[in-house]
N, C-alpha and C positions, 0 to 999 in steps of 0.2 A: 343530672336530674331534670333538667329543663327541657332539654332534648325530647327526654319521656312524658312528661308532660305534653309538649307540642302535637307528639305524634299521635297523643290518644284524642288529644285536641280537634286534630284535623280528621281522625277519622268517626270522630263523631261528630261533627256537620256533615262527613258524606252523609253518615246514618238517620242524618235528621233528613240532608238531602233528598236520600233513595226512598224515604219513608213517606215524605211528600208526594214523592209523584205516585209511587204505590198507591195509597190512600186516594189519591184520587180516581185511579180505575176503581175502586173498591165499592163493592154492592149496595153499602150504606151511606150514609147522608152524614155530612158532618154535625148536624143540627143531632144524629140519633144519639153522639157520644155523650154518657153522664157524663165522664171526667175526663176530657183531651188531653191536659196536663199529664196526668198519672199516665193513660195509655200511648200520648209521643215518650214520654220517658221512657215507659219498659219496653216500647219497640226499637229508639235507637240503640238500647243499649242490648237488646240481643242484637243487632246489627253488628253492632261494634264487636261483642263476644262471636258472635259467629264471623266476622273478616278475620280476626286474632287467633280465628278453629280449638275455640273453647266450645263443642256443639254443646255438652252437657248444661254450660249454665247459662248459653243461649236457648236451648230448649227450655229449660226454666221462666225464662221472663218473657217467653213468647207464650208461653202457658198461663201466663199469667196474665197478659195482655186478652184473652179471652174468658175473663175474669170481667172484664169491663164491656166486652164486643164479642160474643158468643160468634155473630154470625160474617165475619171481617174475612173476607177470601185472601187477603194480604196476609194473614198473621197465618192462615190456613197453610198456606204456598212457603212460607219461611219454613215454617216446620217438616212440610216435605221438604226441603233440600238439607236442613240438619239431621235430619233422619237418612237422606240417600246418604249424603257425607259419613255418616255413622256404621253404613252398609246394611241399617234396619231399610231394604228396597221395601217389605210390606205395608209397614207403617207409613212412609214417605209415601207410598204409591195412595193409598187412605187419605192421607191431608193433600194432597192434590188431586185426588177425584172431589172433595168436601170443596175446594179452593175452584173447581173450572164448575162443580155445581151450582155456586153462589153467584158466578162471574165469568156466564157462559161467551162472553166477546174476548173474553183475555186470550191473546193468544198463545203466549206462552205458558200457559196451561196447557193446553192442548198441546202444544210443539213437546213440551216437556214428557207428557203423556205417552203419545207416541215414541219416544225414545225409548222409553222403560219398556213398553213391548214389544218394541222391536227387539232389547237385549234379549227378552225372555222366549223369543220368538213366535210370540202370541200377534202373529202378523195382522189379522181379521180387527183384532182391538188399537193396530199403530197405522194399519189404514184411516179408520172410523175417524180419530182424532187426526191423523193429518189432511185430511178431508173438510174436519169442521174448520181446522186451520187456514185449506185455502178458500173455503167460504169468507172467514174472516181477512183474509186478504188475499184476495185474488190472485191480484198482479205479481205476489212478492216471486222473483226468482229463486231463492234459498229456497222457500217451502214450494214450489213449480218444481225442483231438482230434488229433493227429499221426498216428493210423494213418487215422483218417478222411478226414482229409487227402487222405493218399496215395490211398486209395482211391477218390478223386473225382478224384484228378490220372489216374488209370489208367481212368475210365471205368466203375467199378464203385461206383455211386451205389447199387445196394441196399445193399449190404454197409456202405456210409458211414451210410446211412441207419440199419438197426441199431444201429449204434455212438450214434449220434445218439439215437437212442430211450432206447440205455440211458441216455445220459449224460441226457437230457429226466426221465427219472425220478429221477436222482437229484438233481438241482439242480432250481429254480424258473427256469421261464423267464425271460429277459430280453431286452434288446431288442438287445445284442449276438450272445449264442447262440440267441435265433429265429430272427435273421434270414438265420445260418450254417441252421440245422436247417430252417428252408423251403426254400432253395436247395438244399438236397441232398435233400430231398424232391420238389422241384420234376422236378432230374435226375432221380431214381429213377422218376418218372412216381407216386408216391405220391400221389395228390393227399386223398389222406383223410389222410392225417398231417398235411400240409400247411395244410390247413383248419382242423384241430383247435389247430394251433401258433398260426395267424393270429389266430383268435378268442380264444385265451389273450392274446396280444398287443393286443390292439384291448377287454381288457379293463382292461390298464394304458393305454393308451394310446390313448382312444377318440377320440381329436380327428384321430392321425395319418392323413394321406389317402393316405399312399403305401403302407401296410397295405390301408387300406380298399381299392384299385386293385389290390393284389396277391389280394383276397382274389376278390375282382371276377374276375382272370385265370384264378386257381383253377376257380370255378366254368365259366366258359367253358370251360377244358379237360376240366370231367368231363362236360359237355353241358349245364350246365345255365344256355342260353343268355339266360333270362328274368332267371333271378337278377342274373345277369353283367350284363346290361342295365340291370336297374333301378339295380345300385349303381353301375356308369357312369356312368349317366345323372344320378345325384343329384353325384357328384364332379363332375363338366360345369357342371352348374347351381351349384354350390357354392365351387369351388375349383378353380383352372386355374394355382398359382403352385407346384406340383408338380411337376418336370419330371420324373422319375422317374417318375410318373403319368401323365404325359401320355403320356407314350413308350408306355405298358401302353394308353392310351385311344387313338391312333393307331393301335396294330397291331388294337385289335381293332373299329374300324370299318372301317380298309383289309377283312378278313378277313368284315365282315357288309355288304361293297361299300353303307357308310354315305357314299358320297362328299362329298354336300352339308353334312353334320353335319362331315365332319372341315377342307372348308373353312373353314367356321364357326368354329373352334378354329384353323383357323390363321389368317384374318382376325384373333383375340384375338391371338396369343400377337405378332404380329406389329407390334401395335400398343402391346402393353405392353412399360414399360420395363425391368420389373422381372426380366425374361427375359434370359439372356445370349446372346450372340451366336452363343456358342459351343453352345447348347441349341439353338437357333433352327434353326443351320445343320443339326443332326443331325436335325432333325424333319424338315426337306424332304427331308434324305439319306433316311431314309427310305420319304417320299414319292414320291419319283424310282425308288429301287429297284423297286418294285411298275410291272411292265410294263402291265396290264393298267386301272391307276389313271391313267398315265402316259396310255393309248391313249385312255381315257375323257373324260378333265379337261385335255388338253394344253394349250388355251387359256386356263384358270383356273389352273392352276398356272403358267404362264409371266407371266401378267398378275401373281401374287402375289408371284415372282420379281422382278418387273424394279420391283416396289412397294419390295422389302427392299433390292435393289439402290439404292434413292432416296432408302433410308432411313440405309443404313449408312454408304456411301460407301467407294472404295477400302481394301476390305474384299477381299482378293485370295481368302480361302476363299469370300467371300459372291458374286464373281465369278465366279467357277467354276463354282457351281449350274448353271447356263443352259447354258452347253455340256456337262456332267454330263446335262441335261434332255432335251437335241439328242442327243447320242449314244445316251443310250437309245431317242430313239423312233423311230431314224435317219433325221434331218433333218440329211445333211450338210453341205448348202450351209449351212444357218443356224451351224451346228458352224464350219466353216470362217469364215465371215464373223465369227462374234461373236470366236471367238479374235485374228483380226485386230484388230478393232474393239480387243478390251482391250489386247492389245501395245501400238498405236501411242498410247494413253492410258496408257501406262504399261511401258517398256520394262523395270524392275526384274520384272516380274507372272512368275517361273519355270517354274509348273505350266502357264500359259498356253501358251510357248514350249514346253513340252514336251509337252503335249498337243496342240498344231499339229506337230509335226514328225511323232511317233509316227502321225501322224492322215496324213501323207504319205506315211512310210515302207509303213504298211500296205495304202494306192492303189497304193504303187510311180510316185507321179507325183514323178520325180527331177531333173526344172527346180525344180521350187518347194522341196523336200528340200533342193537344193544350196543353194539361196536362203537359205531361211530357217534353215536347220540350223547354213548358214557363215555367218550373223550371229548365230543364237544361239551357237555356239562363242567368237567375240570377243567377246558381250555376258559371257558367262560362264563363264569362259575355264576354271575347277576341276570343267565340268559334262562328264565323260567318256561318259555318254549323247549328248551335242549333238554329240561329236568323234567317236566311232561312227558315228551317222548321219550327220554330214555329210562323214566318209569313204567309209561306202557309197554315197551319191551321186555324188560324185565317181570311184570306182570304177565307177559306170553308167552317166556322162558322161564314161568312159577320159579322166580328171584324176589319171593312177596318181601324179603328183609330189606333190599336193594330198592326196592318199588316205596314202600312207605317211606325210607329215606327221602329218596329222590322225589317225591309226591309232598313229603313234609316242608322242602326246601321249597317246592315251586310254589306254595301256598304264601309262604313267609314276601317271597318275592314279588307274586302277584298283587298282596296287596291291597291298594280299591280298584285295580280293576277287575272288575267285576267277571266279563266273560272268562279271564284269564281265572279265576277262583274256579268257578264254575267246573271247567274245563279239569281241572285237577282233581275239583271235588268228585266229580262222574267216573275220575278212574279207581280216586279213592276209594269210593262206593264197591267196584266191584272190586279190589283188592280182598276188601272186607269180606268179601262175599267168599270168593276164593279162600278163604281161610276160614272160613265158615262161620264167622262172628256175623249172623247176619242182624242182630240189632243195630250194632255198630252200620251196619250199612243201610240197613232203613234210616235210621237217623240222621246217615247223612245226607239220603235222597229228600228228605223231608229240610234239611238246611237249605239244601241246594231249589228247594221251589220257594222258599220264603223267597230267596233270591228273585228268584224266578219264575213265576207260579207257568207261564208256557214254554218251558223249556220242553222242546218233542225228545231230544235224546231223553235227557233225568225221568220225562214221565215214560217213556216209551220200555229204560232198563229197570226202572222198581217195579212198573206193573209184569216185566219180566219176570224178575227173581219173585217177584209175591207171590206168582204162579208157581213158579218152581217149587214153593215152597208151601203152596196150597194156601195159602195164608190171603186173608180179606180179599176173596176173588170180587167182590163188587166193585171193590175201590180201585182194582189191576182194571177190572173191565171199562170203569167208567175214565181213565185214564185214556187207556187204549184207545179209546174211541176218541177222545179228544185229539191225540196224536194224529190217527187217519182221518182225521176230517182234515186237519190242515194239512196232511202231506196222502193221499189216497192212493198215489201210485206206487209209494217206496214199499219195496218186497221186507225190507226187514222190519219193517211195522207193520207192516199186515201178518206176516206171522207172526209176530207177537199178537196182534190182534187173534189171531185163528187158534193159536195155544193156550190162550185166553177160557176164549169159548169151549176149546176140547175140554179142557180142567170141570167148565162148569157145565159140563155134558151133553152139550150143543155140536154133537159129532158133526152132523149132515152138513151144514155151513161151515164148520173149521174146515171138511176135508171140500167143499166147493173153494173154497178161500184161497188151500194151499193147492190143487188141482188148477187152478188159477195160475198162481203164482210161478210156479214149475212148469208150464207150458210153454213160458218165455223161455229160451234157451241161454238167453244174457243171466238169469238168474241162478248161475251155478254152484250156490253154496248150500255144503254139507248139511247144516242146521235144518235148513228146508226138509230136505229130502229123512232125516231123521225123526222130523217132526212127524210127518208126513207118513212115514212105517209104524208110528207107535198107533195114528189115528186110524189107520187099514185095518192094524191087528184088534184094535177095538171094537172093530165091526168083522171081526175074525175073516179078513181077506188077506188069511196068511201068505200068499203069494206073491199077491203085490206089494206088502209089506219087504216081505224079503230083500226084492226089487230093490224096492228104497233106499233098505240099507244098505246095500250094495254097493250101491248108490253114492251114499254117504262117504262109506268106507273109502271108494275107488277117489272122491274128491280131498278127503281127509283122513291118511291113515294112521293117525293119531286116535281114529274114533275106531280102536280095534274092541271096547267093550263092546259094543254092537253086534260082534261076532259071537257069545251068549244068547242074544233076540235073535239072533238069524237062526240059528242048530235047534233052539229051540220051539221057532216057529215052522222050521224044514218037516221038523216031523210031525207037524197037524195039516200039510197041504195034501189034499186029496187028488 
């Protein structure tokens, strides 16, 4: 028991301690308190409750301490940080704006301030108050380093930059803060400050090669492509167990179309052990990103591929490269084939399955979608992607039992994320449709905008089916038009736009709209061109209507209803 005693002992003198010096930053005058007694009382003793993280009935007797000292930015300030602690950020943010209003010199009001919007990324309000912060002290290097900070997070690398300067002048470089003060030189496009830090740096530290390749970068970017070469060129020759370096020596032979030279380096680094797997992979990543390295070297980089591939072994990211390799130089049979290939070696391979399916979804080839989409779904059964798609497929193979299934699951899975709901719900939507329940499907286009009131798909397909269905063509229209205004060139919003206006009898611009649209030759879908015969025959231009269909037919011969409007339109052509 005495133990216990002592220790509540000692930390209430801190609390009288901390209370003191508080109190003396504090707005008011010791002369203002009615009763000092009473309010040091119920201040150490939220102190004390609040060290112990009882916020609740330190919030109490700090509330009540403003009972006595309404206007005390000390009791103000306590209260915001029992409130952050509590995770009420609103409240807590309220008694420290109350607490830096009363006791605009504090500066940890301020520092404190600025951290909260930075969390909330309300950047404009964690500047303002790290600003008034280094008003109040100037000199301090913490808040020098924190407002620079912020300044690099908001894209304003000169001004970081400054900051940086000052601070480079007052301390001695080191290989911590250069390496902050190049980077923010780097962003500011400084490259003369930059230079100057580097060599300060590579004077401590004349061995390191990841300086020496950054300095190498530097000059490259002010054009001074010889220099940049030569120290390249000597880090090449010297040192390749850098990766960091290598990364800076990769980009800038992709960039001097060095191709042979950066095989060379990848032949090394491929070979050695001492590289990790995970560096290896980002080099090629690289490598593959560059279209133009990709169109050059496809056969050497493939061949180096399928060498690391022999090397690593079911290594599922090192698997991947290759169809990464495929799809950028679009070789899809190969893309499709190797995906295959890795699956049936390895039915666990995810990214695989899932870059096969997305790879079918986007052909729209929905035999092999159902296929494979409805065995990745049972392969893995928590992957809400695999239950989407292999719902829409099934929706395209009118499998609507299969489709709501599979649409019910991925709902369940996705969860709070939101786009993933989303996504499910819009297929959902027209499932419904397809079965003809179409309140069930307004309904849910209308969940799906509470969600998301600009979603251009969800407004783009209800103000579709509204049409279709004659139903509240204003609200289809005024959708419509929302759609194309943020997307004005997509063909398949504009005809919905143009189907829109035929419905509500505005022939002459639906059919400029879709005459438009169909001119393009990239725009070769069916819909178009049906839409397009229905709007001719309304202005009785049975001929070209025909046309259309035909049209239609020849793209989609699934759309053999159409042959009906054709026979029947044949025999009104003069």
């Amino acid at each position: 028991m005495r133990k216990f005693i002592s220790i509540f002992f000692i930390t209430y003198l801190l609390s009288i301690s901390c209370t003191s010096i508080l109190l003396t930053g504090s707005s008011e005058k010791k002369s203002d308190y009615k009763s000092s007694a009473e309010f040091n009382f119920l201040y150490a003793e939220g102190l004390r409750l609040k060290l112990l993280g009882d916020m609740d009935e330190a919030a109490e007797y700090f509330e009540k301490c403003l009972r006595y000292k309404p206007q005390n930015d000390a009791v103000y300030y306590q209260l915001a940080q029992v409130m952050i602690a509590k995770g009420n950020i609103e409240n807590g943010k309220r008694f420290l704006l109350k607490s830096e209003n009363l006791n605009r010199e504090n500066v940890w009001y301020n520092l404190m301030l600025s951290d909260i919007y930075q969390k909330e990324n309300k950047y404009d309000s964690a500047i303002y108050f790290i600003e008034k912060s280094l008003n109040i002290l100037p000199g301090n290097n913490d808040i020098q380093m924190k407002a620079a900070e912020l300044y690099s997070i908001t894209n304003n690398y000169k001004k970081a930059a400054e900051i940086f300067k000052q601070i480079e002048q007052k301390y001695e470089v080191n290989e911590k803060t250069g390496l902050i003060l190049i980077q923010n030189y780097l962003k500011a496009e400084d490259f003369d400050s930059a230079e100057k830090t580097l060599l300060k740096l590579l004077e401590l530290y004349p061995d390191e090669v990841f300086y020496k390749s950054l300095l190498a970068d530097v000059y490259y970017k002010k054009g001074l492509k010889d220099k940049a070469y030569k120290l390249y060129s000597y880090i090449i020759e010297n040192n390749l167990n850098d990766v960091r370096s290598l990364e800076l020596i990769c980009d800038f032979l992709i960039d001097e179309k060095e191709y042979n030279k950066l095989l060379g380096i990848i032949d090394e680094t491929i070979l050695r052990n001492d590289i990790k797997i995970e560096e290896k992979i980002a080099c090629f990543k690289k490598i593959i990103e560059n279209e133009q390295l990709v169109d050059s070297m496809f056969n050497d980089i493939e061949e180096r591929l399928i060498k690391f591939e022999d090397e690593v072994r079911d290594n599922s990211d090192v698997l991947m490269l290759r169809p990464e390799l495929y799809e950028k130089s679009g070789r899809e049979i190969e893309l499709e084939n190797r995906l295959i290939e890795i699956i049936n070696k390895n039915k666990e391979n995810y990214p695989a399955w899932e870059k096969l399916i997305l790879f079918y979804a986007d052909k729209k080839e929905w035999d092999k979608l159902f296929l494979y989409a409805g065995e990745c779904s049972r392969e893995f059964n928590l992957s809400y992607i695999a239950k989407i798609l292999y719902a829409n497929a099934a929706l395209e193979k009118s499998e609507y039992t299969i489709a709501l299934q599979e649409i019910g699951k991925a709902k369940i899975l996705a969860g709070n994320l939101n786009e993933a709901m989303i996504q499910a719900m819009i297929i959902e939507a027209e499932i419904y449709y397809r079965l003809n329940e179409y309140e069930k499907c307004f309904m849910t286009f209308e969940e799906i905008l509470k969600r998301d009131a600009d979603n251009i798909i969800a407004l783009n397909n209800y103000a579709y089916f509204l049409a279709e269905n004659n139903k509240n063509l204003d609200k289809a229209f005024k959708m419509s038009e929302k759609v194309i205004s943020t997307a004005p060139e997509n063909a398949t919003f504009l005809d919905t736009y143009a189907w829109i206006l035929f419905k509500m009898g505005k022939v002459k611009k639906a059919i400029d709209i879709m005459e438009e649209i169909i001119s393009d030759k990239n725009n070769n879908d069916a819909e178009y061109f049906e839409h397009y015969g229905f709007m001719l025959k309304s202005r009785k231009d049975c001929k070209n209507a025909v046309n259309a269909w035909k049209k239609a037919k020849e793209i989609d011969e699934k759309k053999i209803y159409l042959e009906e409007e054709i026979n029947n339109c044949t025999g009104k052509i003069k």
